[in-house]
C-alpha positions as CSV (number, residue, x, y, z in Angstrom):
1,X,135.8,103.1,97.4
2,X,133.9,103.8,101.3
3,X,133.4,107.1,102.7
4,X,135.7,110.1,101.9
5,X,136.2,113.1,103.5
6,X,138.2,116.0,103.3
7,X,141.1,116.3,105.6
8,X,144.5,118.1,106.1
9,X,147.2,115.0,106.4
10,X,150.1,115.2,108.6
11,X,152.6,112.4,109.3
12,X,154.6,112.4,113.1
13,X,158.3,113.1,112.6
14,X,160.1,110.4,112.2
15,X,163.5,112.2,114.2
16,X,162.0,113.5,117.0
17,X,158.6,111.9,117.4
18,X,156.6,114.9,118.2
19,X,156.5,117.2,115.9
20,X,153.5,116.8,113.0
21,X,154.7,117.5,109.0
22,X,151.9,118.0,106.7
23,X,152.3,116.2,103.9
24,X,150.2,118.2,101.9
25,X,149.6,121.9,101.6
26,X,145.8,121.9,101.0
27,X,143.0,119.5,101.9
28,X,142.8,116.6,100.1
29,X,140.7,113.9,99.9
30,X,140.9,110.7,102.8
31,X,139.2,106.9,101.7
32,X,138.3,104.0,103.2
33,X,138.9,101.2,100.2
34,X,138.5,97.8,100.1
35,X,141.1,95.5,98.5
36,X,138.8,92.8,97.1
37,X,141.8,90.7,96.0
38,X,144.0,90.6,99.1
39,X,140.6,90.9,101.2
40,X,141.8,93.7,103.4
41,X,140.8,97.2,104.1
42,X,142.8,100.3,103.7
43,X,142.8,104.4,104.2
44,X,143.7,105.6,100.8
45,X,144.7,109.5,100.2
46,X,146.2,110.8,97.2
47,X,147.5,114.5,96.4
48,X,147.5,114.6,92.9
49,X,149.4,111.1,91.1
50,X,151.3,111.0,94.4
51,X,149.8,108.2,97.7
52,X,150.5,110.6,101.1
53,X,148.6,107.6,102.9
54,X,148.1,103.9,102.1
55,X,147.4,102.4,105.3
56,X,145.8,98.5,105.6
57,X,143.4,98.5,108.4
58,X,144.2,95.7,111.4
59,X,142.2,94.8,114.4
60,X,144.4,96.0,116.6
61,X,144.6,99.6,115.3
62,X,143.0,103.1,117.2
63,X,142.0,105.7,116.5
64,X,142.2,108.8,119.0
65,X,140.3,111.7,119.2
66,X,143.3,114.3,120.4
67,X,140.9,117.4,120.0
68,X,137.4,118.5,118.7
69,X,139.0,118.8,114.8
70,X,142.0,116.3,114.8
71,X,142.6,112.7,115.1
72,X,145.4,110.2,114.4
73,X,146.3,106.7,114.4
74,X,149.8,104.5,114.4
75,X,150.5,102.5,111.5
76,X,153.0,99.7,112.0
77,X,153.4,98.8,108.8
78,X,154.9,102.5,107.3
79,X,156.4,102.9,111.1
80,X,154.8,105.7,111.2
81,X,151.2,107.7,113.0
82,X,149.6,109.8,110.3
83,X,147.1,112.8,111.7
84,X,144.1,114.3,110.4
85,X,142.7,117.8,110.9
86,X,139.0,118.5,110.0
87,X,136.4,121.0,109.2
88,X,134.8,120.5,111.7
89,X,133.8,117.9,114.8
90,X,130.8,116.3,113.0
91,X,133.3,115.4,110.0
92,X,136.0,113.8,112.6
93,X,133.6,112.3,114.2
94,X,131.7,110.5,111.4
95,X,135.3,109.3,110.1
96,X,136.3,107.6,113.8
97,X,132.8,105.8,113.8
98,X,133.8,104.6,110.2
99,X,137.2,103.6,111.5
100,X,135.8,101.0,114.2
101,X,133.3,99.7,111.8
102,X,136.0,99.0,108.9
103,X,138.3,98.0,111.8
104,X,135.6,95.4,112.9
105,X,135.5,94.3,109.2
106,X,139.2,93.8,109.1
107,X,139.3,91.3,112.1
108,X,136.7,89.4,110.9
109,X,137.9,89.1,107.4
110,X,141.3,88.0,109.0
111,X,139.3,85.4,111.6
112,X,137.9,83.9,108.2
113,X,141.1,84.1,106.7
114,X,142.9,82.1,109.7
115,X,139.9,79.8,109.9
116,X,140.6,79.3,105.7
117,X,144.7,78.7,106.1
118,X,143.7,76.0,109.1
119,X,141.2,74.1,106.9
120,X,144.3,74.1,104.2
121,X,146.8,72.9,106.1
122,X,145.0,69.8,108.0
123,X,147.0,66.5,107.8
124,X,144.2,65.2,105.6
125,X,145.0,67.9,102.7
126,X,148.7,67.6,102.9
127,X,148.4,63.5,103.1
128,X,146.5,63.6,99.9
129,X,149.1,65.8,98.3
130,X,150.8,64.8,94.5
131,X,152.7,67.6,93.0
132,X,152.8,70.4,95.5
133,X,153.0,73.6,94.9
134,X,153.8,76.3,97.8
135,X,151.3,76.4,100.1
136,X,151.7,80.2,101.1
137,X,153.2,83.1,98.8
138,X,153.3,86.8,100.4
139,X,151.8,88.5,97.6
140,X,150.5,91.8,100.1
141,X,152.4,94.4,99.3
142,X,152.5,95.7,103.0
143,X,154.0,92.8,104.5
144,X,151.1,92.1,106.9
145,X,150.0,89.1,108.4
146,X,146.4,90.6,107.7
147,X,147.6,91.1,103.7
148,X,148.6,86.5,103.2
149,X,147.2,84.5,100.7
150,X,147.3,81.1,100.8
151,X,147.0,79.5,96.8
152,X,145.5,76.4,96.7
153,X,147.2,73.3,96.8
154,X,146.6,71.2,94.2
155,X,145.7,67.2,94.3
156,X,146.4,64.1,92.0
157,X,144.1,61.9,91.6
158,X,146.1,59.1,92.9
159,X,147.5,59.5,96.3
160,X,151.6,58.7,97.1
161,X,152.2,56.4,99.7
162,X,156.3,57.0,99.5
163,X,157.7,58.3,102.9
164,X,159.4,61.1,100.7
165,X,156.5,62.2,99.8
166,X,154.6,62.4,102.1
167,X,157.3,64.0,104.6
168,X,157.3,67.0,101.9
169,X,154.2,68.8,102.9
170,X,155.0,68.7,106.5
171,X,158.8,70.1,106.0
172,X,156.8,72.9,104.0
173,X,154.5,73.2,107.0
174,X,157.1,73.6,109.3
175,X,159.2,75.9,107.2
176,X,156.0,78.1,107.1
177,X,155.7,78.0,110.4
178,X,158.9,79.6,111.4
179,X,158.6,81.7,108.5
180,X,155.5,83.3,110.4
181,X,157.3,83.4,113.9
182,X,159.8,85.6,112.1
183,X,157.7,87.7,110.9
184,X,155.3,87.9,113.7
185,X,158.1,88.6,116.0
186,X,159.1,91.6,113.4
187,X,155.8,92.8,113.6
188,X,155.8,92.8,117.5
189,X,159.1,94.6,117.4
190,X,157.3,97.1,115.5
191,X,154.4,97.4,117.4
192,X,156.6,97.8,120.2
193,X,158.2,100.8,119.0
194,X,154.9,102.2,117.8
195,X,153.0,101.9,120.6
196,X,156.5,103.8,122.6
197,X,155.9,106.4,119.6
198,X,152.2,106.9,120.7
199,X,152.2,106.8,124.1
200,X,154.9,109.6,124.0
201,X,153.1,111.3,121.0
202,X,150.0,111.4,123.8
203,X,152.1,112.4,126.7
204,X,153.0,115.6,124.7
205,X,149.3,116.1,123.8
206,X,149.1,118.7,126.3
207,X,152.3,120.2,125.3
208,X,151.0,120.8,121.9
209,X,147.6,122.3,122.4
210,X,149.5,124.8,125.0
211,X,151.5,125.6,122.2
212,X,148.6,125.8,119.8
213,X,147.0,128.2,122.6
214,X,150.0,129.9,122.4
215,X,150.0,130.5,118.8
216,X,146.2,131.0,118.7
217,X,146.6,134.1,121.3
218,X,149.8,135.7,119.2
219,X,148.0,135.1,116.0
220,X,144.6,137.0,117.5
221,X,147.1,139.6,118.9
222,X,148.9,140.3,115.4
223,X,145.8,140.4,113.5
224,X,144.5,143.0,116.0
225,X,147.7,144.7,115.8
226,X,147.5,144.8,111.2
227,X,143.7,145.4,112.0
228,X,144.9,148.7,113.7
229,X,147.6,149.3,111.3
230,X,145.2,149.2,108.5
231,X,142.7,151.2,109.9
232,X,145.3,153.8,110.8
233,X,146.6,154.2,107.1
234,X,146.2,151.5,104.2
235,X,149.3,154.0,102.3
236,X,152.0,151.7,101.4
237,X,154.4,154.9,102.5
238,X,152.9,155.4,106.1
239,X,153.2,151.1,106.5
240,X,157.0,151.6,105.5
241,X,157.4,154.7,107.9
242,X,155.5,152.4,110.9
243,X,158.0,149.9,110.0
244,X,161.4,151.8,110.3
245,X,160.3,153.1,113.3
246,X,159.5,149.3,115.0
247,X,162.8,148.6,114.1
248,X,164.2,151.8,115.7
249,X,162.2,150.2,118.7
250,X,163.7,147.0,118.2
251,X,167.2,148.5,117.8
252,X,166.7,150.9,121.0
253,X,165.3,148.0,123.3
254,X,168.5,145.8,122.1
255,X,170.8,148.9,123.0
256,X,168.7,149.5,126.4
257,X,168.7,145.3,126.9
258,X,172.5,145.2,126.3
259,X,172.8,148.5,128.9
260,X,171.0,146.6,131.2
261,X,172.8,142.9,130.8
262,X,176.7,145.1,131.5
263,X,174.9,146.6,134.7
264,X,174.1,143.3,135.9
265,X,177.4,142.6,135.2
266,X,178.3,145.8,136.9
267,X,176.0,144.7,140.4
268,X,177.0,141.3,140.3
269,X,180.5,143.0,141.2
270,X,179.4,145.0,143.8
271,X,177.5,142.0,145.4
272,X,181.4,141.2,146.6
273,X,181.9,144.4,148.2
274,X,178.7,143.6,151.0
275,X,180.3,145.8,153.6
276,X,181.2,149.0,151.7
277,X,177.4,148.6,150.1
278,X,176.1,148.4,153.6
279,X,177.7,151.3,155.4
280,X,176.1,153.0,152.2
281,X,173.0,151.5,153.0
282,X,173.7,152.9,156.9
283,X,174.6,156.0,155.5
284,X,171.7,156.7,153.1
285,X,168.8,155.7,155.3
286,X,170.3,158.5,157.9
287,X,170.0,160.9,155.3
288,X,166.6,159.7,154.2
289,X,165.6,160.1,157.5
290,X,167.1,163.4,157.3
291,X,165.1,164.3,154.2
292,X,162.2,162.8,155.6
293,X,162.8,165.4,158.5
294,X,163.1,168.2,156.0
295,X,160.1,167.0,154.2
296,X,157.9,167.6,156.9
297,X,159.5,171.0,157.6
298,X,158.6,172.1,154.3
299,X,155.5,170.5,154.3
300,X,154.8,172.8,157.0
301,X,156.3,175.7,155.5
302,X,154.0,174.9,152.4
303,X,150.9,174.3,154.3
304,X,151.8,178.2,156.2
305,X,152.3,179.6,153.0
306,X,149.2,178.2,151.4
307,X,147.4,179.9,154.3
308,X,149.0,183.0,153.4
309,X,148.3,182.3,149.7
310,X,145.0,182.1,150.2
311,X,144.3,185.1,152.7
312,X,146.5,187.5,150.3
313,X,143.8,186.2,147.5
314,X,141.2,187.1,149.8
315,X,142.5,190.7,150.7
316,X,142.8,190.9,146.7
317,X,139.5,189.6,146.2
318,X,138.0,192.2,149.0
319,X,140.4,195.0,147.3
320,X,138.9,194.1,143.8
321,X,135.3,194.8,144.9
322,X,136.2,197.9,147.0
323,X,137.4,199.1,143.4
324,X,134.8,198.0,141.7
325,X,132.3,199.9,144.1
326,X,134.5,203.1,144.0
327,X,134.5,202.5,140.0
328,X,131.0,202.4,140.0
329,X,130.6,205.7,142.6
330,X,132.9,207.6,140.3
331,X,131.3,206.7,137.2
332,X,127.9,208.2,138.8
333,X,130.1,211.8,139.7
334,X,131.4,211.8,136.1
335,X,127.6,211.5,135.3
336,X,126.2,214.1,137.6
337,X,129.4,216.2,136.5
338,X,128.7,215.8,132.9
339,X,124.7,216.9,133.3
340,X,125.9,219.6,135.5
341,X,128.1,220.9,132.2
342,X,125.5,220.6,129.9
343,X,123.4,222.7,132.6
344,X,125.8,225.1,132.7
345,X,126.2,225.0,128.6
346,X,122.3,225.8,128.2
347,X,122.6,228.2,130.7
348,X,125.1,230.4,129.4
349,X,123.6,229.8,126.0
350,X,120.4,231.3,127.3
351,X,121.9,234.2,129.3
């Protein structure tokens, strides 16, 4: 087992091609792994007993960086692109460099492995042959060219000279051959429609991370919104209250939106009487102008009256302090008249 990390998996849609399904509901753990016996590397993941990737690793696989946290490659073999979302950028970033060193691993292990089926099949080997067994048995159980084996061939000590015989390794050979032009041809097929599957997967690359903006902003917006509707109560009664009365919002804006949609209706019909709606138009800015007229009259009318408004509050004012002074002047006579009673008291008190 190579270097794990911890990633959220997601595998493209196979119907539409766009859309990512996670095919697990927590992070689990991703693997590079090397198959010792079939000499080929693979990303393992499992999610519990179940395999949500087993992908073999060939020389002619990428993998792209599509944001700071995510990254996915296309596997031809599954016909499919799995994704990975991260913790953070260090962790996707360590994983990609891992990626091109196990992918640089994988085409040399299949340049040995080419170099190995060559050596076996030279007309030297196959002119030696006795008994022969088949010289190549799929035994990868992805169906790779990366994933053949190639069993030995086994010799007898004394060489055939019979035509027969000799012909047999080289109707073997050229049965092999074919069988290998088949597949590689399925494989291009494949490829062909992967690499149409990632090129349009890329294309909507900027679709999806407006979308993910888009659903960044309303998720910041609604926990702002339960923020506030925490903060204003955390009673389960005064949540249920807020509740009803969004959806006697929702119901009133429906009514108002279907009012609004049957006067559209309502203009779109009086778009056909034009010539009625413009001797109304002729007929309203003359009496707009009239108003305007009228406006100004009154606006003159309220400007004289202001004036008067504000001279009357002046006579007041002046009126209020002459009242005050005479208040004041008659306060001293009731004062003077009061001492003068007492004088008069003590007079006649004395007399």
């Amino acid at each position: 087992m190579g270097v794990t990390a911890a990633t959220h998996v997601f595998q493209i849609d196979p119907n539409t091609k766009k859309n990512w399904v996670p095919t697990s509901k927590h992070a689990v753990t991703v693997s590079y792994f090397y198959d010792s016996t079939r000499n080929v590397y693979r990303i393992i993941s499992l999610d519990g007993s179940k395999a949500i990737i087993n992908s073999t690793i060939t020389p002619n696989m990428t993998f792209t960086k599509t944001s700071q946290k995510f990254g996915q490659w296309a596997d031809s073999r599954a016909n499919t692109v799995y994704g990975l979302g991260f913790s953070s950028e260090h962790h996707l970033s360590k994983f990609a460099e891992k990626f091109q060193e196990f992918k640089e691993a994988a085409r040399l292990a299949k340049e040995k492995s080419q170099e190995k089926m060559e050596l076996t099949s030279t007309p030297s080997q196959e002119s030696a042959g006795g008994d022969i067994q088949s010289p190549l048995t799929p035994e990868s159980i992805n169906g790779t060219d990366d994933e053949r084996t190639t069993p030995e061939v086994t010799q007898n000590s004394e060489p055939r000279a019979e035509p027969t015989q000799n012909a047999l390794p080289f109707a073997h050979s050229s049965a092999i051959g074919k069988h290998w032009e088949a597949e590689l041809a399925t494989l291009k097929g494949n490829n062909a429609k992967l690499t149409a599957a990632l090129l349009e997967s890329t294309a909507n690359v900027k679709q999806w991370k407006q979308q993910l903006a888009a659903y960044q902003e309303e998720a910041e917006r609604l926990h702002k919104r339960v923020t506030e509707l925490e903060c204003v109560s955390s009673q389960a009664n005064a949540v249920h209250t807020h509740k009803t009365e969004l959806n006697q919002t929702i119901q009133e804006l429906e009514s108002t939106l279907k009012k609004k949609e049957e006067e559209i209706e309502r203009l779109k019909q009086e778009i056909d009487n034009a010539r009625e709606l413009q001797a109304q138009r002729d007929s309203l800015t003359q009496k707009l102008q009239e108003v305007e007229i009228r406006n100004k009259d009154l606006e003159g009318q309220l400007s004289d009256l202001e004036q008067r408004l504000e001279k009357s509050q002046n006579e007041q004012e002046a009126f209020r302090n002459n009242l005050k002074t005479l208040l004041e002047i008659l306060d001293g006579k009731i004062f003077e008249l009061t001492e003068l009673r007492d004088n008069l008291a003590k007079l006649i008190e004395c007399s």
